[in-house]
LOLOGU-700282 format. One line per 10 residues: their letters; for each residue y, z, x of N, C-alpha, C. Coordinates in steps of 0.2 Angstrom, whole numbers. Example, Ala and Ser with C-alpha at 12.3 -4.5 7.8 and 13.67 -1.06 7.14 Angstrom:
BEGIN
as	-28,39,66,-22,39,62,-16,39,66 ~ -11,35,64,-5,36,68,0,39,64
***
This chain:
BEGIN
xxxxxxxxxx	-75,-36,-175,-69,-35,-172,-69,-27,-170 ~ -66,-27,-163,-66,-18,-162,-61,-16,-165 ~ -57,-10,-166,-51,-7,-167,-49,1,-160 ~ -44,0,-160,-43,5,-155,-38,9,-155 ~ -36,13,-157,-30,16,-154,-26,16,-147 ~ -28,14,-140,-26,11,-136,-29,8,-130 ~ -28,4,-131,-34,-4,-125,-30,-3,-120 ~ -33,0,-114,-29,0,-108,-31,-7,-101 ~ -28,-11,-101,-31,-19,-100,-29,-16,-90 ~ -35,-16,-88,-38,-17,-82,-39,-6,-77
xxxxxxxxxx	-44,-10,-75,-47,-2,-72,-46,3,-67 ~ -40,1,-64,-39,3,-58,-39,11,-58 ~ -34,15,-51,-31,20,-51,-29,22,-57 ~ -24,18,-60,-18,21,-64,-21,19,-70 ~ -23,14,-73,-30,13,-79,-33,19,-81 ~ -36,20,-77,-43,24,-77,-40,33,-78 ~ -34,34,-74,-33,39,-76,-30,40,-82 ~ -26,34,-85,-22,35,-91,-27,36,-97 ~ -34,34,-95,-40,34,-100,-42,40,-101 ~ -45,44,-95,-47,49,-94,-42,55,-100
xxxxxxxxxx	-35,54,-98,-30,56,-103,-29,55,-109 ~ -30,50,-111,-30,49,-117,-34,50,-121 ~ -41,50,-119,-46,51,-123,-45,62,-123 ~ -42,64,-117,-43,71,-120,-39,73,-126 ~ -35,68,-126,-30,69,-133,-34,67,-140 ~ -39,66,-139,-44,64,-145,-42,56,-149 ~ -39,52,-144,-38,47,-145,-45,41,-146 ~ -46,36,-147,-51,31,-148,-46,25,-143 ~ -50,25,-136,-48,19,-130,-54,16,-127 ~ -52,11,-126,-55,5,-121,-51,4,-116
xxxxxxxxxx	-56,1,-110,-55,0,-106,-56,-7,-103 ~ -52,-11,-102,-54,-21,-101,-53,-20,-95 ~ -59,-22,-91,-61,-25,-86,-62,-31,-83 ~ -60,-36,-78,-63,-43,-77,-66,-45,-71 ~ -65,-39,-67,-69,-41,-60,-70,-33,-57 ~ -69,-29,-52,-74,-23,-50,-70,-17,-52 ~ -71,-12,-57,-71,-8,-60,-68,0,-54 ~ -61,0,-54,-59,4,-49,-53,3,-45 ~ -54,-5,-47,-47,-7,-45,-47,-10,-38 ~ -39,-11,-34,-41,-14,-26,-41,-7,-24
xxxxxxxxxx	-38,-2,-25,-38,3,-18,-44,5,-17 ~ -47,8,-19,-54,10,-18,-61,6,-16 ~ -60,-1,-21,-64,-7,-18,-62,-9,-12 ~ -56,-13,-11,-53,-17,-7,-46,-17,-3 ~ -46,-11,-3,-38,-10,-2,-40,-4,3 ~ -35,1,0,-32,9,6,-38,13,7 ~ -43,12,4,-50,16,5,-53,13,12 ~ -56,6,9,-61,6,15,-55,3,22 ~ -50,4,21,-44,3,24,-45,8,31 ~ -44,15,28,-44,20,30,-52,20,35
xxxxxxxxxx	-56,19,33,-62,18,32,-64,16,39 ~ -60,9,40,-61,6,47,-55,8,53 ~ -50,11,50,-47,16,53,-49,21,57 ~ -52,23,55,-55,31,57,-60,28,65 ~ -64,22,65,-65,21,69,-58,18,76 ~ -54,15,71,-48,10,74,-45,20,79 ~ -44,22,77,-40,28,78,-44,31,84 ~ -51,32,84,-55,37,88,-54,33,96 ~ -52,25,96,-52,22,102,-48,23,102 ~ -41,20,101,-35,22,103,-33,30,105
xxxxxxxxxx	-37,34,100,-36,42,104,-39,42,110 ~ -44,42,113,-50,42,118,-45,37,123 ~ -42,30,124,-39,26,127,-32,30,130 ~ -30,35,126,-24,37,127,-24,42,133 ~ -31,45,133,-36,51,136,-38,50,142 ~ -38,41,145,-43,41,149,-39,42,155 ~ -42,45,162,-39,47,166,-36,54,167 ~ -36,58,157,-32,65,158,-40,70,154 ~ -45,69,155,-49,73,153,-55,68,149 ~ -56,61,149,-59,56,147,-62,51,152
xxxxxxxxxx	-67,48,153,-67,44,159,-68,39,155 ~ -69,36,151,-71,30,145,-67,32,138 ~ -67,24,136,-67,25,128,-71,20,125 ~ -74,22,119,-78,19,117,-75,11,114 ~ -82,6,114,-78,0,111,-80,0,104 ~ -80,-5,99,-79,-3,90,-84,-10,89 ~ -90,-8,87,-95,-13,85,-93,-13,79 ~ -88,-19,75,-85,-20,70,-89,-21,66 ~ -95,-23,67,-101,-25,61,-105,-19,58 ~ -105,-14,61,-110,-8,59,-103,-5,56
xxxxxxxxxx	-99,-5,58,-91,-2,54,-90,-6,47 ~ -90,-12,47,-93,-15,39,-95,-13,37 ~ -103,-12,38,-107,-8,36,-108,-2,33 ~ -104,2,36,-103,9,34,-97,9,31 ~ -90,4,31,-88,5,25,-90,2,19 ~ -93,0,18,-99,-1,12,-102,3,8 ~ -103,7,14,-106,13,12,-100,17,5 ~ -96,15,5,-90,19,1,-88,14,-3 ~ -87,7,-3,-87,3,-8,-91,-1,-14 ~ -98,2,-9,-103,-3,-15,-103,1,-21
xxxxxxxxxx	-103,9,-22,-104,11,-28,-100,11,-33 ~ -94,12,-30,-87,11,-33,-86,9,-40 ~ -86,-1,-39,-87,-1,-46,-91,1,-53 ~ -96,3,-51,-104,6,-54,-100,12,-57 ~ -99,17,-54,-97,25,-54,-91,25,-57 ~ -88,19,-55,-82,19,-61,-84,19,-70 ~ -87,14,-68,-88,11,-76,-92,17,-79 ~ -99,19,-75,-102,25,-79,-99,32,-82 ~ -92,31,-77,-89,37,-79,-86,39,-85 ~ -82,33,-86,-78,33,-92,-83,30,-97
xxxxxxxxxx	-87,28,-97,-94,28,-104,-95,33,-106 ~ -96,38,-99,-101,46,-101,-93,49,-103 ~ -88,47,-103,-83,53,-106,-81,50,-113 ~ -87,45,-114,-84,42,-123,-77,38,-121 ~ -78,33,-119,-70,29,-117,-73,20,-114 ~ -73,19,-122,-77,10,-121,-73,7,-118 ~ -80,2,-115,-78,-1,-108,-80,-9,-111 ~ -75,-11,-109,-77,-19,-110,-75,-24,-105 ~ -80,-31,-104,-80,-35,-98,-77,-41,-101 ~ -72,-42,-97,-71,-50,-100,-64,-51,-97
xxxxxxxxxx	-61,-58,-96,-54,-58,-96,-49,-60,-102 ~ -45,-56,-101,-41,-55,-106,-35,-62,-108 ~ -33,-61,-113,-29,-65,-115,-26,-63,-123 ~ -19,-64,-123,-15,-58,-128,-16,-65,-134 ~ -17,-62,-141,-17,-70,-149,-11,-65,-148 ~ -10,-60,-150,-3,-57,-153,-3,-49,-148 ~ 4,-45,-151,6,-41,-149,0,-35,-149 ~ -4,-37,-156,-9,-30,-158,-17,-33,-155 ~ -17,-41,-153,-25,-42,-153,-25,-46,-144 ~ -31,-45,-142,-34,-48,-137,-40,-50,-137
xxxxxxxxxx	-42,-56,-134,-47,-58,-131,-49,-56,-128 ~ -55,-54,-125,-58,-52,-120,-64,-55,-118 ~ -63,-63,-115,-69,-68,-116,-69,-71,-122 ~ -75,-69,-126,-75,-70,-132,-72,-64,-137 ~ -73,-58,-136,-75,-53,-139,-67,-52,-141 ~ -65,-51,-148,-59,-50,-150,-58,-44,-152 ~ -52,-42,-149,-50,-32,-149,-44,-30,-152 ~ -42,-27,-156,-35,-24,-160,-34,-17,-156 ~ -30,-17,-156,-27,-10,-155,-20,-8,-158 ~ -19,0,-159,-11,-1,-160,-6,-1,-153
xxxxxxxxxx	-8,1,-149,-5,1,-142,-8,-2,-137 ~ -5,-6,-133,-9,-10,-125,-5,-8,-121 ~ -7,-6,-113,-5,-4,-108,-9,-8,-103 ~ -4,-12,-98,-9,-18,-96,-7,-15,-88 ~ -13,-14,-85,-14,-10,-79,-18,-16,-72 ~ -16,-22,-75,-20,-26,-71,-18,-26,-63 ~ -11,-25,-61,-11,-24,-52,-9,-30,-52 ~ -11,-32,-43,-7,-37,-40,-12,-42,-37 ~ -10,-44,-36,-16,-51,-30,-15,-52,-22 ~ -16,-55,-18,-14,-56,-12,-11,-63,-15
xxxxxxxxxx	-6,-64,-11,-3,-70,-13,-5,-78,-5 ~ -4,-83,-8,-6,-86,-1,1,-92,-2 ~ 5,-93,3,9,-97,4,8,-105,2 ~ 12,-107,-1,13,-112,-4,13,-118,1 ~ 7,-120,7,9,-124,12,3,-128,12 ~ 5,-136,15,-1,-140,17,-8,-137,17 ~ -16,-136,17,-19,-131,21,-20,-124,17 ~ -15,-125,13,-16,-116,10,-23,-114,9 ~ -27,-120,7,-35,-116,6,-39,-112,12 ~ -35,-115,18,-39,-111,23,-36,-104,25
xxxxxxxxxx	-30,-102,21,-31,-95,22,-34,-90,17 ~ -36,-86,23,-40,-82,20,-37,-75,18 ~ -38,-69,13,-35,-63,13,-36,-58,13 ~ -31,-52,13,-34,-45,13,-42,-44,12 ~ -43,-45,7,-49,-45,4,-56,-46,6 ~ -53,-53,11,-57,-58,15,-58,-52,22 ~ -51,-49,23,-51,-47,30,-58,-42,33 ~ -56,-38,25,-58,-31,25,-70,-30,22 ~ -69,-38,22,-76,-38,20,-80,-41,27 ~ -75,-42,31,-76,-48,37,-85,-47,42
xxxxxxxxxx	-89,-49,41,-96,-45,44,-95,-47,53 ~ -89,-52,57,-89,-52,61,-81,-55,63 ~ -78,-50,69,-71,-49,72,-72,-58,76 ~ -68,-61,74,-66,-68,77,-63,-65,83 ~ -63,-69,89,-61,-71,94,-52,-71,93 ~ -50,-75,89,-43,-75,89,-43,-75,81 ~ -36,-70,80,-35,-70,72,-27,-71,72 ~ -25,-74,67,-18,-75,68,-17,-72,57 ~ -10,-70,58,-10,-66,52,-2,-69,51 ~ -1,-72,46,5,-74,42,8,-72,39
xxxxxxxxxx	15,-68,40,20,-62,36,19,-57,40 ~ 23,-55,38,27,-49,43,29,-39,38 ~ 24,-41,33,23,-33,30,18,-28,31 ~ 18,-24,27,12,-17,30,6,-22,31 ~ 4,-26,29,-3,-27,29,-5,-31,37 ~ 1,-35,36,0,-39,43,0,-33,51 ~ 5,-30,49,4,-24,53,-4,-21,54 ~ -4,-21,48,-12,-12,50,-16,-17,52 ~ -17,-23,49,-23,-27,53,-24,-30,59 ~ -18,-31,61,-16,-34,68,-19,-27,73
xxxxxxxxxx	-16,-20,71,-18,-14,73,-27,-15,75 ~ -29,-16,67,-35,-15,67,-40,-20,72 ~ -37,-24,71,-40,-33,75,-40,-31,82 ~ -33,-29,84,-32,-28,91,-38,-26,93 ~ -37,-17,90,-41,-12,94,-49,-15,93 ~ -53,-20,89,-60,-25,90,-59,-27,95 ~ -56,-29,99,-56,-35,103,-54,-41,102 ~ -50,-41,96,-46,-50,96,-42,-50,99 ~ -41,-57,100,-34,-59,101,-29,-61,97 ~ -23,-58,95,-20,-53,88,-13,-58,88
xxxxxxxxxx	-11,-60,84,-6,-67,83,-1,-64,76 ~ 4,-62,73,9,-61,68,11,-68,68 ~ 13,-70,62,18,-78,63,22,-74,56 ~ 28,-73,56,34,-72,54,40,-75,53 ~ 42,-79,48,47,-84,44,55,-82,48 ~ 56,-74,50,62,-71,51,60,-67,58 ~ 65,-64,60,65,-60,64,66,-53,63 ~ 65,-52,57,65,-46,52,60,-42,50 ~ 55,-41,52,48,-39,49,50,-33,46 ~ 41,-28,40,44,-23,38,51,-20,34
xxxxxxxxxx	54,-26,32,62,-25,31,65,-20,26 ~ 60,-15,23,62,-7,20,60,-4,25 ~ 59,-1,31,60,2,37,67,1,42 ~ 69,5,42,75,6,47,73,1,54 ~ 78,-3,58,76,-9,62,74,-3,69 ~ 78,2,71,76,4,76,67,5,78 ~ 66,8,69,59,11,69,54,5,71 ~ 55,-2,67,51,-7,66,51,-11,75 ~ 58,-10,78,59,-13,84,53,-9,89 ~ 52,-3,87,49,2,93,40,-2,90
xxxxxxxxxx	39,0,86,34,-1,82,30,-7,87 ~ 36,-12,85,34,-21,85,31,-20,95 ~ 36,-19,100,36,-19,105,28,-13,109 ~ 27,-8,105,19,-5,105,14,-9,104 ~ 14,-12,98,10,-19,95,10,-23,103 ~ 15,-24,103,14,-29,111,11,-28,117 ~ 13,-22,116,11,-18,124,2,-17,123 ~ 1,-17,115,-8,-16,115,-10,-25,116 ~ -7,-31,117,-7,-36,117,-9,-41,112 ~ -5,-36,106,-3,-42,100,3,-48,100
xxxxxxxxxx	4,-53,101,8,-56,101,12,-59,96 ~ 18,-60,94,23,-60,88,25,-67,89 ~ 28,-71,84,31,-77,83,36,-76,77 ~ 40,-75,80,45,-74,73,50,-79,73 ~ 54,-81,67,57,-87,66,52,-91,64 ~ 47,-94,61,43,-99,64,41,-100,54 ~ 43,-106,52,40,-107,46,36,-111,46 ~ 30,-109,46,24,-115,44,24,-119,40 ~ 23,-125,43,23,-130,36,17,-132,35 ~ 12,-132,39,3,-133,37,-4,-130,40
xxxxxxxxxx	-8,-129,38,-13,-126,41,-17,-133,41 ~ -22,-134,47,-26,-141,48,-33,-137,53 ~ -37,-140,49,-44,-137,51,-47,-141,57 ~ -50,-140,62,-54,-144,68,-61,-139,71 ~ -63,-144,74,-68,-140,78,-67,-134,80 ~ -62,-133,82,-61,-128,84,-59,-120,80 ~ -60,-122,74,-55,-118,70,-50,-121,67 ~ -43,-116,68,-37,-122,62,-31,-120,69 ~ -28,-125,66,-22,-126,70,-15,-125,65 ~ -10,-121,64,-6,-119,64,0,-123,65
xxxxxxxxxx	4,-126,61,11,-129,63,17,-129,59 ~ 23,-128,63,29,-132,59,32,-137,60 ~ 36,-136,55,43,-144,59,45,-143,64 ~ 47,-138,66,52,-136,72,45,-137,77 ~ 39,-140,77,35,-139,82,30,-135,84 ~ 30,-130,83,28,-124,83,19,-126,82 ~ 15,-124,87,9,-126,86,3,-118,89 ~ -1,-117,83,-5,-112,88,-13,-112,83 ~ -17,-112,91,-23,-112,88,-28,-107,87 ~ -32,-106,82,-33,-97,79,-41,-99,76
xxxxxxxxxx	-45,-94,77,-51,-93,74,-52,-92,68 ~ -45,-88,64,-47,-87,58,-38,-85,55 ~ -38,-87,51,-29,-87,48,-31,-84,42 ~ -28,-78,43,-26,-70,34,-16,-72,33 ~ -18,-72,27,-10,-73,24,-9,-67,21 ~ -4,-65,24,-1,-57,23,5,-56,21 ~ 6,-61,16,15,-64,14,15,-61,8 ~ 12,-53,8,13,-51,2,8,-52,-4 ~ 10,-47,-12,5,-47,-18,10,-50,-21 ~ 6,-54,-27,10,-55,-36,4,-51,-40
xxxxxxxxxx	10,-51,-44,7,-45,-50,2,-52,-54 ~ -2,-46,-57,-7,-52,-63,-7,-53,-68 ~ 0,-56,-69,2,-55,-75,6,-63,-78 ~ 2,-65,-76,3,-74,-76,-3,-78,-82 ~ -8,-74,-81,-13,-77,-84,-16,-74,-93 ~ -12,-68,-92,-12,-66,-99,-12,-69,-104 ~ -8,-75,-106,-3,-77,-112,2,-71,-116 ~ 5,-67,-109,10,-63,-112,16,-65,-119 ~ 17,-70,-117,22,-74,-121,20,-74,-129 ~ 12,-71,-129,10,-72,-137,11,-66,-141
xxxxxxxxxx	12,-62,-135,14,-56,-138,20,-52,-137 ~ 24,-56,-134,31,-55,-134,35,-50,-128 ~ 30,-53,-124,32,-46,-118,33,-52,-112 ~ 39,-50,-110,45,-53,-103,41,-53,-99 ~ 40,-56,-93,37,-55,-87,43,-62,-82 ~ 43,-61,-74,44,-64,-72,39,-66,-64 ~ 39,-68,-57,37,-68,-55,35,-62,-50 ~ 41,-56,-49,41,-49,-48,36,-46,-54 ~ 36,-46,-59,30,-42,-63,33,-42,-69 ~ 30,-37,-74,33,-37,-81,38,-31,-82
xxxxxxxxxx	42,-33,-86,49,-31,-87,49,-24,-91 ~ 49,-18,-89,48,-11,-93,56,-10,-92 ~ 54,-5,-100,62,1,-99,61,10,-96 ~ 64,12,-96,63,18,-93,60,22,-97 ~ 53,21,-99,48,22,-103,43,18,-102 ~ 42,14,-98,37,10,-97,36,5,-103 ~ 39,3,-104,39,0,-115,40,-8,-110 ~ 36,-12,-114,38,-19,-110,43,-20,-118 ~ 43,-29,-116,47,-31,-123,45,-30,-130 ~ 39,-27,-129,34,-29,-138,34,-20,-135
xxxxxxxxxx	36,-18,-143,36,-10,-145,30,-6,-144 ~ 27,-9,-144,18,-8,-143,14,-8,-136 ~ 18,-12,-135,14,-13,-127,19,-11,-120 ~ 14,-6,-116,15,-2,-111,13,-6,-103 ~ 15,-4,-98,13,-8,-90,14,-3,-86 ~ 10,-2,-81,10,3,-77,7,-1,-69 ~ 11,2,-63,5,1,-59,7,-4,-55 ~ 5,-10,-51,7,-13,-47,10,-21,-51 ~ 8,-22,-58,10,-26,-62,17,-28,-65 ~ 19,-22,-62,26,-18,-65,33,-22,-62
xxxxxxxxxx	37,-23,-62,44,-26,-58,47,-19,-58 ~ 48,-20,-52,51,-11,-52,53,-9,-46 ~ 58,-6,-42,60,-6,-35,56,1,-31 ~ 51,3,-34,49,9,-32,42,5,-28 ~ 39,7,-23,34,6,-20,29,4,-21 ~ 24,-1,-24,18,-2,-28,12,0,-22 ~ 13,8,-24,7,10,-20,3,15,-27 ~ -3,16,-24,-9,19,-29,-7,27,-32 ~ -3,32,-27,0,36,-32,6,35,-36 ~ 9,31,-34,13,28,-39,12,28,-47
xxxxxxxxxx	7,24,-47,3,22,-53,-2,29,-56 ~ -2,33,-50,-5,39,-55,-1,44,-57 ~ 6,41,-56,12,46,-59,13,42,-65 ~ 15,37,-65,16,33,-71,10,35,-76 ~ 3,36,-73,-1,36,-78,-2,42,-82 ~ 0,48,-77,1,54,-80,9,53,-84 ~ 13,51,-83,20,51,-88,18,48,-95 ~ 14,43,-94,14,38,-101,8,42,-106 ~ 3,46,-102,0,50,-106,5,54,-111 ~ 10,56,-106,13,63,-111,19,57,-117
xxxxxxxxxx	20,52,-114,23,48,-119,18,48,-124 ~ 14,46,-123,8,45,-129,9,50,-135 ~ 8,56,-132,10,61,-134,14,66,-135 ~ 21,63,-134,27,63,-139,33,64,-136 ~ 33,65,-130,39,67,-124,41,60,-124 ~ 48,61,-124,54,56,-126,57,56,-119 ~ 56,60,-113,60,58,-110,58,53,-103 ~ 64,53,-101,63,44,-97,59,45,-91 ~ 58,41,-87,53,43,-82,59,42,-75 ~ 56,48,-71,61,50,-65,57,49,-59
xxxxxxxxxx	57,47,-55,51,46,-48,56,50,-44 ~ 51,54,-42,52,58,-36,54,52,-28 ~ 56,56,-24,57,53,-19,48,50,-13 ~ 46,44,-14,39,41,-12,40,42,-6 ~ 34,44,-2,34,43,4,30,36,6 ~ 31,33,11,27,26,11,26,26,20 ~ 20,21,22,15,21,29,13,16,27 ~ 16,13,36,13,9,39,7,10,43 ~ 0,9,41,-5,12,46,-5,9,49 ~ -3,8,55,-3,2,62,-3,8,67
xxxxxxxxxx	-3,6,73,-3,10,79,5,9,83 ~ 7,19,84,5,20,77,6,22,71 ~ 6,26,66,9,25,58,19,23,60 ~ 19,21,55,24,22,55,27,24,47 ~ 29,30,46,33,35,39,39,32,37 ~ 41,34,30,47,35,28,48,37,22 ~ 53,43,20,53,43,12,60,44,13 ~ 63,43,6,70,44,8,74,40,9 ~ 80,40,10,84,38,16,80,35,23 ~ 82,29,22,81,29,32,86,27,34
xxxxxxxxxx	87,27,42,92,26,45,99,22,45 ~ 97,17,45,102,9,41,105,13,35 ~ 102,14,31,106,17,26,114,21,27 ~ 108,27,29,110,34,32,116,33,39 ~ 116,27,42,121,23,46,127,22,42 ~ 127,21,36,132,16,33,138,21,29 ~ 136,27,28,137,33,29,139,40,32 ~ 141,39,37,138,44,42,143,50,39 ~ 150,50,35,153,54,35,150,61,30 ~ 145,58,27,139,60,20,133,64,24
xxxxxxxxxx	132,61,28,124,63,31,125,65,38 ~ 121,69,41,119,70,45,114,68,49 ~ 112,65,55,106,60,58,104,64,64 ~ 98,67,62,96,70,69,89,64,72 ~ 90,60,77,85,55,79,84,57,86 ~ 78,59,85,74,61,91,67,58,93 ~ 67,59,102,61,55,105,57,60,105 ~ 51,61,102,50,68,101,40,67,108 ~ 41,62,111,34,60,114,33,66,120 ~ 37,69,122,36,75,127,35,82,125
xxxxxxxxxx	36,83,116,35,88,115,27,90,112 ~ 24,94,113,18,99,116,13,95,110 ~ 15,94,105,10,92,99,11,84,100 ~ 12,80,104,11,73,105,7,71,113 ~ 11,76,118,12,76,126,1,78,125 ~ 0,83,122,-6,85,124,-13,81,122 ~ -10,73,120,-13,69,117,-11,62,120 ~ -5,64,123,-4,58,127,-2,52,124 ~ 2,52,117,3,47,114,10,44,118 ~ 9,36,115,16,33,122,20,35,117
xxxxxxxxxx	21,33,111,27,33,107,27,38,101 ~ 31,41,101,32,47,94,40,49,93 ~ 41,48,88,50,47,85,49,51,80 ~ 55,54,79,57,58,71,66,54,71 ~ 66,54,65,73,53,64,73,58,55 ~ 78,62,56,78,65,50,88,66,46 ~ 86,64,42,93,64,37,95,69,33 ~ 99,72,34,103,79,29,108,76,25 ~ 111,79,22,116,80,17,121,86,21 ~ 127,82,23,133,87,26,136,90,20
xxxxxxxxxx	136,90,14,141,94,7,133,99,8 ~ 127,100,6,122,105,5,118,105,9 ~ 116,100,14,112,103,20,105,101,19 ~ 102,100,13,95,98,12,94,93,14 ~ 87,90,15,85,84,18,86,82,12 ~ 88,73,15,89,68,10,84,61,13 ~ 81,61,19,78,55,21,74,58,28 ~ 70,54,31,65,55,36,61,50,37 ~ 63,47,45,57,43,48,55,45,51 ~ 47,43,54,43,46,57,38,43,62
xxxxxxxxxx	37,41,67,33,35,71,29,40,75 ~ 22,41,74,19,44,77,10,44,77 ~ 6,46,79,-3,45,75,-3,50,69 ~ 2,55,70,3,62,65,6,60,57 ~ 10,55,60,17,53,54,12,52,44 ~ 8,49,46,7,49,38,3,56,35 ~ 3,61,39,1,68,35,9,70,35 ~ 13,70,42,19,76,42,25,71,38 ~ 22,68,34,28,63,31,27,68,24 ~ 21,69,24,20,71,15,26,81,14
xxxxxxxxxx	26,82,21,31,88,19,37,88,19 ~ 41,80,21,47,80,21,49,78,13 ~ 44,74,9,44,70,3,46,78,-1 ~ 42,83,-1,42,90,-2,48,92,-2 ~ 51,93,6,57,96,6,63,91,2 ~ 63,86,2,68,80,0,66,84,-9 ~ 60,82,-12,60,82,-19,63,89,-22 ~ 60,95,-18,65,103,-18,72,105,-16 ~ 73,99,-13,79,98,-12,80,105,-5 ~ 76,104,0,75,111,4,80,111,9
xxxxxxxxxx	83,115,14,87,114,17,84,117,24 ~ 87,117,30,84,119,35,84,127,36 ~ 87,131,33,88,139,32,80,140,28 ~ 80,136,24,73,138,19,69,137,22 ~ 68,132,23,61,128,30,58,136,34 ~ 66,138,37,62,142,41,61,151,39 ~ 61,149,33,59,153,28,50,151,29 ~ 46,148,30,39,148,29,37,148,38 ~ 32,150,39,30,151,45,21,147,43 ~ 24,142,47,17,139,48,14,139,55
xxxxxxxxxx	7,135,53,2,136,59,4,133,65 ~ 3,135,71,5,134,76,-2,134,80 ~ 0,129,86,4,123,86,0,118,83 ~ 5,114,76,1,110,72,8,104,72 ~ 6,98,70,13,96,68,16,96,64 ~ 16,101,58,17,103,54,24,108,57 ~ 22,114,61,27,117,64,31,112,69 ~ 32,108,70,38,105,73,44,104,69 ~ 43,105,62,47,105,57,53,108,58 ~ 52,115,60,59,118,60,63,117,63
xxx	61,114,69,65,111,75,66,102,75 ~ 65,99,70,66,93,67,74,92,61 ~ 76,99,58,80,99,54,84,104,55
***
């Protein structure tokens, strides 16, 4: 039997760095692992994400171009773009695991499952600790319908060694977004299917309205209202249906109806820690119900954004808990992106909010497509909507729709967390002309 002072149970982002930490405090930790060592983001998530992005983004800049200084845009040989993001995935897990060995931070393979508050299985291998921190993340989830084995998921999308002809994408959240983006710009033909007519529904409606109608115009097509009641496989591929009738035929069907946390298969119950379908239950310490055991990370129930910095703040707070800071955990103001075409920002407040108030806030919302850092790129669509506080004047929220929007969102998150006002803004003199300087004339 091993002993440990704290078994950090799965490897991701937020794991791996709490490991890193712990151990420089001379502590004695493991790492539980049961499938690829690094987690989704880097394996199969935001990395090779960005990855096949970066080609997704050269076409659509170049498309925007043709006729103003461009006579062509290139097409996207989706298979050598696999391939090369491969190049950034394959080693990941390996690099992972060797790392934390060579930093003295035992690593164990196995799936977990809790006998009690202090012991875990790990397969076979039985491990004590006086603290667990259970960092295991989320899953893609697949709808509960006739057929559900024929869908396929993120994970599936993003390993895909050939773009289908027709792709149709189920759910109406960031994922369904950036991949319809990314499919489009391949050459498929790009299909949402959507329960409501509400997609995106922590985004402001004007931003998500602009958004959706772009998507269109690059010829992604939308079904909203439409609850599938089964998927049915034929020669053809699968055919897609509901009650209301609703029939559509697709080469390949990704469910994008969202994550659940991993935190079902634990036998949490034996160690006396709460969980529900949202994720396991913490107090404003991270502390689940059993006094010993800790959760971080996208496992978590929690209103804050289950993105990968998230869980590296969490992972940094819990260190210092470790070692002796009593105070509660505060989350700064998150910025969050849609990476669809194109992004779509927000931290803060957004609009609908900031609507519901207007006596409180001030709403500067502007069509910003004509101004010189978008016009010289020829993008069709670029929006700012930015939120103040009329008692102090700082910024308190910001949307942003633009190809720029997921870097110039990260300065608004800044001024929001500084609590910055527009007088101070124009206190720093940045580079010119970037979109960075459009800022002062944004607030």
């Amino acid at each position: 039997m091993n002993k440990y002072d704290v078994v950090i149970i799965g490897a991701g982002p937020g794991g791996g760095a709490l490991a890193y930490d712990l151990k420089a405090q001379n502590l004695k930790v493991a790492v539980v692992e049961e499938n690829l060592w690094g987690g989704t983001c880097p394996n199969r998530g935001c990395d090779p994400k960005k990855v096949i992005l970066s080609a997704v983004d050269a076409r659509r800049q170049a498309q925007q171009l043709v006729g103003n200084g461009l006579r062509d845009a290139p097409l996207i040989d989706w298979s050598a773009l696999i391939k090369f993001e491969k190049t950034f995935t394959q080693p990941v897990s390996k690099n992972t695991k060797d790392g934390l060995k060579q930093a003295g931070i035992a690593v164990i393979e196995g799936s977990v499952k809790f006998v009690d508050a202090h012991t875990i299985l790990a397969d076979d291998e039985t491990v004590t600790a006086d603290k667990f921190v259970i960092a295991t993340g989320a899953r893609p989830s697949r709808l509960d319908i006739d057929g559900k084995e024929h869908f396929k998921t993120s994970t599936d999308f993003l390993k895909m060694p050939v773009m289908p002809k027709t792709v149709t994408f189920v759910g109406g959240g960031y994922i369904a977004f950036e991949f319809a983006a990314m499919a489009s710009a391949a050459g498929a033909q790009v299909h949402i299917v959507h329960h409501n007519d509400r997609p995106l529904k922590a985004f402001g409606q004007d931003d998500v309205n602009r958004l959706v109608q772009q998507l269109e115009h690059l010829g992604v097509q939308f079904h909203f209202g439409v609850d599938l009641s089964r998927i049915e496989k034929n020669d053809a591929g699968y055919e897609l249906l509901s009650a209301q009738g609703f029939s559509l035929q697709t080469d390949q069907v990704f469910c994008t109806a969202g994550r659940q946390p991993n935190a079902d298969a634990l036998d949490l119950e034996k160690a006396g820690v709460k969980f529900s379908k949202k994720g396991i239950q913490v107090d404003d310490h991270l502390q689940t119900t059993a006094a010993n055991i800790y959760a971080l990370g996208d496992v978590v129930a929690k209103s804050q954004p289950k993105l990968t910095p998230v869980s590296g703040f969490e992972a940094q707070y819990l260190a210092g808990v470790f070692s002796g800071n009593t105070d509660t955990i505060v989350y700064p103001a998150i910025p969050t992106v849609v990476y669809g075409t194109p992004r779509l920002a927000q931290v803060g407040l957004n609009l609908d909010q900031a609507q519901q108030k207007t006596d409180q806030y001030e709403i500067q919302d502007v069509d910003v497509a004509q101004w010189f850092t978008y016009r010289r790129l020829n993008e069709p669509l670029a929006h700012a909507t930015v939120i103040t506080s009329k008692k102090t004047g700082a910024v308190v929220g910001a949307g942003l729709m633009s190809n720029e929007a997921d870097d110039l969102i990260n300065y608004f998150a800044m001024a929001i967390n500084r609590q910055l006002t527009s007088e101070s803004l124009r206190q720093t003199i940045f580079a010119y002309p970037t979109a960075a300087s459009d800022l002062t004339y944004l607030m």
